[in-house]
N, CA, C and O of each residue as an XYZ file, in Angstrom:
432
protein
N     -26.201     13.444    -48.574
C     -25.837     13.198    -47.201
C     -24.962     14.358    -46.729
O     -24.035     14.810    -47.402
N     -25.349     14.843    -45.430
C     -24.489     16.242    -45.023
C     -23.223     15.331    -44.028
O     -23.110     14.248    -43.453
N     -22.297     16.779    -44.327
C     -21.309     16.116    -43.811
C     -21.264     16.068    -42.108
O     -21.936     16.945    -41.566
N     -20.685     15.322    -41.401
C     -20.969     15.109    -39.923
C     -20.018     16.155    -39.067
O     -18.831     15.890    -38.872
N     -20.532     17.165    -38.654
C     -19.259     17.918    -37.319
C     -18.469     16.942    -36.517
O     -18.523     15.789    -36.089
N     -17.375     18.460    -36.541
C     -15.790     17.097    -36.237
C     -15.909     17.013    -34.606
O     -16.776     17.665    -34.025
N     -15.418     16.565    -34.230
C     -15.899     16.075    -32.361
C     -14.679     17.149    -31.863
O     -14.757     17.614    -30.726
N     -13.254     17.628    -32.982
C     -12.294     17.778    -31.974
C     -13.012     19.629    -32.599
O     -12.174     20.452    -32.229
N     -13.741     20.078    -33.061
C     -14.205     21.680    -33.151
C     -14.806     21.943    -31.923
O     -14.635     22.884    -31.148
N     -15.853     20.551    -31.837
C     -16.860     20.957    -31.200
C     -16.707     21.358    -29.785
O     -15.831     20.621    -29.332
N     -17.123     22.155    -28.870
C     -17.385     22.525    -27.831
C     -18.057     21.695    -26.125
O     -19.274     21.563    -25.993
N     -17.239     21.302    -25.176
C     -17.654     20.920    -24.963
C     -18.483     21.951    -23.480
O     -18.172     23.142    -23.464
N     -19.261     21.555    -22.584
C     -20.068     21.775    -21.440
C     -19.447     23.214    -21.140
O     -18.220     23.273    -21.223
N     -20.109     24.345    -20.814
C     -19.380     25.150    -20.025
C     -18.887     25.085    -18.008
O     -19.497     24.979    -16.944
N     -17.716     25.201    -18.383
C     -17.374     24.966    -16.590
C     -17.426     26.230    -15.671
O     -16.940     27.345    -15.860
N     -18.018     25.831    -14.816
C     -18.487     26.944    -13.689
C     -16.831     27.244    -13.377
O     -15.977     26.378    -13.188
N     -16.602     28.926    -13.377
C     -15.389     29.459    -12.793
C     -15.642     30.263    -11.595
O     -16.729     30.508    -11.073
N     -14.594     30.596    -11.279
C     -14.374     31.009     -9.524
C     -14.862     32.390    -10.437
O     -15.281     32.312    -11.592
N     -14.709     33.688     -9.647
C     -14.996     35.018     -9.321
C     -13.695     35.498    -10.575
O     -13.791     35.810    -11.761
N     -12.360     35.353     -9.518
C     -11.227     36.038    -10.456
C     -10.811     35.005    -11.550
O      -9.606     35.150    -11.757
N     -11.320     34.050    -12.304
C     -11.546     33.117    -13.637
C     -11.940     34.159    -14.433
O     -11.337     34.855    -15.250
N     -13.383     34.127    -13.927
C     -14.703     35.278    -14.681
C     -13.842     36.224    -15.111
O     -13.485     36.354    -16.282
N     -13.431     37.014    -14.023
C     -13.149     38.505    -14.715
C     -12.081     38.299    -15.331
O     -11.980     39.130    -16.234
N     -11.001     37.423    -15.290
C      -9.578     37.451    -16.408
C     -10.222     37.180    -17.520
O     -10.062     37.888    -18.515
N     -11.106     36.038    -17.514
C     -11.919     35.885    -19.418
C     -12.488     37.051    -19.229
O     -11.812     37.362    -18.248
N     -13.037     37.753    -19.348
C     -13.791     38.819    -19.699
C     -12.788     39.987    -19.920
O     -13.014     40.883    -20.733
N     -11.754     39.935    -19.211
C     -10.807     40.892    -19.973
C     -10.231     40.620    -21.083
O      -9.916     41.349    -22.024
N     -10.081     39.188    -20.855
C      -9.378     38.681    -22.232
C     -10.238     38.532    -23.779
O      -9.750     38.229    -24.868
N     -11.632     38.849    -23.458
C     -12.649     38.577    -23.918
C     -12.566     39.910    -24.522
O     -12.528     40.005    -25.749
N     -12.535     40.931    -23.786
C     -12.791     42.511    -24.549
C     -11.705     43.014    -25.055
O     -11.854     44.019    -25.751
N     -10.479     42.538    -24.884
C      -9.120     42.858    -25.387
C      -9.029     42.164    -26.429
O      -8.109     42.592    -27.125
N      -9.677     41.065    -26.996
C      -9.594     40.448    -28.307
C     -10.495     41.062    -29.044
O     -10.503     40.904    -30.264
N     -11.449     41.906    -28.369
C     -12.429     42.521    -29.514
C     -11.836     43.398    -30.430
O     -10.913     44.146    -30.110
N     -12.431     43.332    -31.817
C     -11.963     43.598    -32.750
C     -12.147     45.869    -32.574
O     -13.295     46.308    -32.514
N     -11.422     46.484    -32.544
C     -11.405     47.708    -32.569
C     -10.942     47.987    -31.222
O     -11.072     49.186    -30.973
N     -10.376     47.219    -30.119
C     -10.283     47.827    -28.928
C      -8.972     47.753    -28.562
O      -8.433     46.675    -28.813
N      -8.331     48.562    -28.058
C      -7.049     48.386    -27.927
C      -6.536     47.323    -26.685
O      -7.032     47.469    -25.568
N      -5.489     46.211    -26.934
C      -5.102     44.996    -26.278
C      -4.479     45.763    -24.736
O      -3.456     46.442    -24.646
N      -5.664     45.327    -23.363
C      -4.872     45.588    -22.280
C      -4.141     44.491    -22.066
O      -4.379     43.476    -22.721
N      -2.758     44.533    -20.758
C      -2.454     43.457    -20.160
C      -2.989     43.402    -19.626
O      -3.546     44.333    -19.044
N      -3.240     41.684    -19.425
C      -4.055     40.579    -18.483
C      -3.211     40.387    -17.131
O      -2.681     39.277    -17.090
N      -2.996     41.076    -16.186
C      -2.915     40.502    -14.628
C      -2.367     39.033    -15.028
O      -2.686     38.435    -16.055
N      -1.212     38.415    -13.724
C      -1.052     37.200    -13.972
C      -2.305     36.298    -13.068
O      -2.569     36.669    -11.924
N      -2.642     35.743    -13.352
C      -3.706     35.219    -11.960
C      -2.598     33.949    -11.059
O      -1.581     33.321    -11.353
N      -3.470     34.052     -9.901
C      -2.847     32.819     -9.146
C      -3.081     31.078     -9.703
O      -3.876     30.510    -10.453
N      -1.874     30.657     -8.839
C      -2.066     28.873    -10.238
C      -3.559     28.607     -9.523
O      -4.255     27.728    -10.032
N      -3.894     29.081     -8.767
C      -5.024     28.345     -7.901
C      -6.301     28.900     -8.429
O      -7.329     28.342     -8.044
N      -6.412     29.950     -9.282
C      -7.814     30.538    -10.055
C      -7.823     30.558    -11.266
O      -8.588     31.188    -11.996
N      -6.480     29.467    -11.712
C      -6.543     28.817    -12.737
C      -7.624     28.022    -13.127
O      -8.249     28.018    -14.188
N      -7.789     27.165    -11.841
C      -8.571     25.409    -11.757
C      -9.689     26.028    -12.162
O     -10.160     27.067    -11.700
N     -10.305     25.045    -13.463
C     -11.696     25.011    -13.934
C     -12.437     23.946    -12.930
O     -13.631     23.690    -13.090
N     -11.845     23.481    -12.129
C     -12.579     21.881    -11.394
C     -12.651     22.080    -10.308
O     -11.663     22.634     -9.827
N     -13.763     21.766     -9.394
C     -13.718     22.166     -7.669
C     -11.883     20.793     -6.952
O     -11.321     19.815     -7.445
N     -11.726     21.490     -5.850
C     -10.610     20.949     -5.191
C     -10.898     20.508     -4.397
O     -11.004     21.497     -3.672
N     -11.371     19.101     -3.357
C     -11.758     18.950     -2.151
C     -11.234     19.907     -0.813
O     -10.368     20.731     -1.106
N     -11.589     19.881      0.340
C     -11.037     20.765      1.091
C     -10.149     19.778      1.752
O      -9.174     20.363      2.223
N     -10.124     18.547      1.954
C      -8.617     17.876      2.233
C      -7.498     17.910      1.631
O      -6.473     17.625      2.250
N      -7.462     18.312      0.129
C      -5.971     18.426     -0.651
C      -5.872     20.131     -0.768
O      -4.785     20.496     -1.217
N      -6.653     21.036     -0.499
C      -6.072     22.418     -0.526
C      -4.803     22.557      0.161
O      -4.605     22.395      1.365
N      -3.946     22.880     -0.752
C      -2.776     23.698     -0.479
C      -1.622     22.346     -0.098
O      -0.518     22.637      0.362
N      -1.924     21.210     -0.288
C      -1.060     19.800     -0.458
C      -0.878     19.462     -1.916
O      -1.648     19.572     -2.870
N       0.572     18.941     -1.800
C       1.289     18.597     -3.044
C       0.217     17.015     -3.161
O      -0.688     16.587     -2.444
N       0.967     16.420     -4.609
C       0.872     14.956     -5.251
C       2.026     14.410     -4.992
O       2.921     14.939     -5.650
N       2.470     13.353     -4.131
C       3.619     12.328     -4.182
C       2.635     10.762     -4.946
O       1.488     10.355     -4.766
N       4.036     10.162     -5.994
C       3.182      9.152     -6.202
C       4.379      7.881     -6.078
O       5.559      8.230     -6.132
N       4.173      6.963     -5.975
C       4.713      5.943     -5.633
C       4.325      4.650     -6.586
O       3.160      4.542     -6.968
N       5.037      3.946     -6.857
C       4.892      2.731     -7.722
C       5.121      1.721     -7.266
O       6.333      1.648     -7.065
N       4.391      0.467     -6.842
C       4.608     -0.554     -6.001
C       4.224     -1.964     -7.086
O       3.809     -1.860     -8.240
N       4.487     -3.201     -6.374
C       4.143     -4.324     -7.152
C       3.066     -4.946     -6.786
O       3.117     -5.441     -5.659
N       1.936     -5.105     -7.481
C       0.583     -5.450     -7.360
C       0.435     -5.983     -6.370
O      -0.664     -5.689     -5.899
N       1.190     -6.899     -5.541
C       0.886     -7.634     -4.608
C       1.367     -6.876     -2.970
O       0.996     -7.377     -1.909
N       2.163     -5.721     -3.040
C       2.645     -5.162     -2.508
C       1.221     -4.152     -2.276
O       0.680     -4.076     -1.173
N       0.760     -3.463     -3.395
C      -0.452     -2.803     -3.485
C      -2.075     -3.989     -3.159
O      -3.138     -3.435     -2.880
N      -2.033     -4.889     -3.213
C      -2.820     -5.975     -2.840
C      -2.748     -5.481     -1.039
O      -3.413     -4.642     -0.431
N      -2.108     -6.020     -0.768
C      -1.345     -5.987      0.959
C      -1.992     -4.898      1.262
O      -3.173     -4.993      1.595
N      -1.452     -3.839      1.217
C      -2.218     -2.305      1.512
C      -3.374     -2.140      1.503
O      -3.951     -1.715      2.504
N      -4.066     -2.457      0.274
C      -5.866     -2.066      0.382
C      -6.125     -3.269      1.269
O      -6.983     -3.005      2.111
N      -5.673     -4.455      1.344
C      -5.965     -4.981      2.727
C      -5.885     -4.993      3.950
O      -6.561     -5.724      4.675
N      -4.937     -4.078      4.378
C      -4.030     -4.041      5.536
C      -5.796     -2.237      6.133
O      -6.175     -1.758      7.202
N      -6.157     -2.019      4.718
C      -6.941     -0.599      4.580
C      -8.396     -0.916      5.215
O      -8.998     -0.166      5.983
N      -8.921     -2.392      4.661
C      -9.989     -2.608      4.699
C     -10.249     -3.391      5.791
O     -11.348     -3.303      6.339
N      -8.952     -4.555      6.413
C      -9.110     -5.075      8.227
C      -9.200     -3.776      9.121
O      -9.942     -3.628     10.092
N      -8.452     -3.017      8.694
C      -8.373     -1.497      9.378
C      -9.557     -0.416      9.420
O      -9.454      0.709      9.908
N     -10.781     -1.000      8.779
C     -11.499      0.105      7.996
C     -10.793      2.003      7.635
O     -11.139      3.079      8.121
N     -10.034      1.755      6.892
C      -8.991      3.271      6.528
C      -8.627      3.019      5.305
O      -8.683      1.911      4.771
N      -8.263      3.967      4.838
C      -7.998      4.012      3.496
C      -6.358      4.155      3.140
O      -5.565      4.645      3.944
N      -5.957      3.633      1.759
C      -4.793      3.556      1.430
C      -4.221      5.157      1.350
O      -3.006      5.199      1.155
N      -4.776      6.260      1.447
C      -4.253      7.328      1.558
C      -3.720      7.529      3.434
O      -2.759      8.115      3.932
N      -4.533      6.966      3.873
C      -4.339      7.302      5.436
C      -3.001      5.858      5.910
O      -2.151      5.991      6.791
N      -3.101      5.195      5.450
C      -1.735      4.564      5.666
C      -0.889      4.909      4.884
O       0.172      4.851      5.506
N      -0.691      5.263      3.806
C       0.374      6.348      3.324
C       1.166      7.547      4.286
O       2.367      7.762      4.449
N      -0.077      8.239      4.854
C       0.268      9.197      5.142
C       1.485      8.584      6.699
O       2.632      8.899      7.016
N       0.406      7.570      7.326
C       0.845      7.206      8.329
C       2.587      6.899      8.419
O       3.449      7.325      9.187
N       2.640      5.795      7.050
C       4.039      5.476      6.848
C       5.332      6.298      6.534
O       6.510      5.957      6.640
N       4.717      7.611      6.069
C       5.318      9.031      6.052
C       5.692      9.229      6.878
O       6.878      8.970      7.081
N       4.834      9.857      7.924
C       4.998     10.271      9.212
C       6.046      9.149      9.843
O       6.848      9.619     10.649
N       6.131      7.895      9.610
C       6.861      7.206     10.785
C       8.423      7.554     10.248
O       9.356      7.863     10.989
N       8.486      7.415      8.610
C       9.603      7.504      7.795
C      10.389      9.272      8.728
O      11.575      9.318      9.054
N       9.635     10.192      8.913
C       9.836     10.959      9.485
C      10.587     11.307     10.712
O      11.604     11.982     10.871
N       9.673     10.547     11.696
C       9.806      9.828     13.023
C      11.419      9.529     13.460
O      12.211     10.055     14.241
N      11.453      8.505     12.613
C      12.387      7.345     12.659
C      14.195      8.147     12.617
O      15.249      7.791     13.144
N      13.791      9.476     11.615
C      15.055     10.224     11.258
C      15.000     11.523     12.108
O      15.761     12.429     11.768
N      14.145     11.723     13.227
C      14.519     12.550     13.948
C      13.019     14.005     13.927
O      12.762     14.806     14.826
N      12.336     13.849     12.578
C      11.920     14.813     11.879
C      10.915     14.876     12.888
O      10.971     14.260     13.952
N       9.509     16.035     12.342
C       8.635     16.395     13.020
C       7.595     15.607     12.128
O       7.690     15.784     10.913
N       6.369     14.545     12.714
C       5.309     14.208     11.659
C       4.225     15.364     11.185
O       3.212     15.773     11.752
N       4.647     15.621     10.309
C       3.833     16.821      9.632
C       3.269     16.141      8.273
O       2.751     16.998      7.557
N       3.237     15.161      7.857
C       2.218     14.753      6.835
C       0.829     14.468      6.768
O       0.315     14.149      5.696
């Protein structure tokens, strides 16, 4: 009986990269070759980091997260679905008023 490959060696899918992804592996790719002398790698931006597409509604927006009590979070996706809107868009809304309320500009 042969022995079975380990799952954590193995390789998984290759992920489609942006333009400046490509070319940092490929430098990093020929600078590890064996006989070539090690260039520096450019820092890249955090943003041509991402192996994963980004929707075009969260470009260039942070993550706030919030922790509520199930029934509190119950309320909301209901308050989402009499409303047809989503619990992100009353988020945002309740932001904006939190804003409002202290003088600020609604920019969320």
């Amino acid at each position: 009986m042969s022995k079975r490959a380990s799952l954590f060696g193995a390789r998984g899918p290759k992920l489609v990269e942006d333009e400046d992804t490509a070319a940092a592996t490929a430098e990093v790719s020929a600078a590890s070759a064996p006989g070539l002398p090690a260039s520096p790698v450019p820092a890249a931006e955090p943003e041509a980091k991402r192996k994963y597409p980004v929707a075009k509604t969260r470009e260039g927006k942070r993550v706030a997260t919030v922790y509520l009590e199930p029934e509190a979070l119950r309320q909301l996706k209901r308050i989402g679905f009499d409303e047809e809107t989503t619990v992100q868009e009353l988020l945002v809304e309740g932001i904006n008023a939190v804003f409002e309320k202290r003088g600020l500009s609604r920019i969320a």
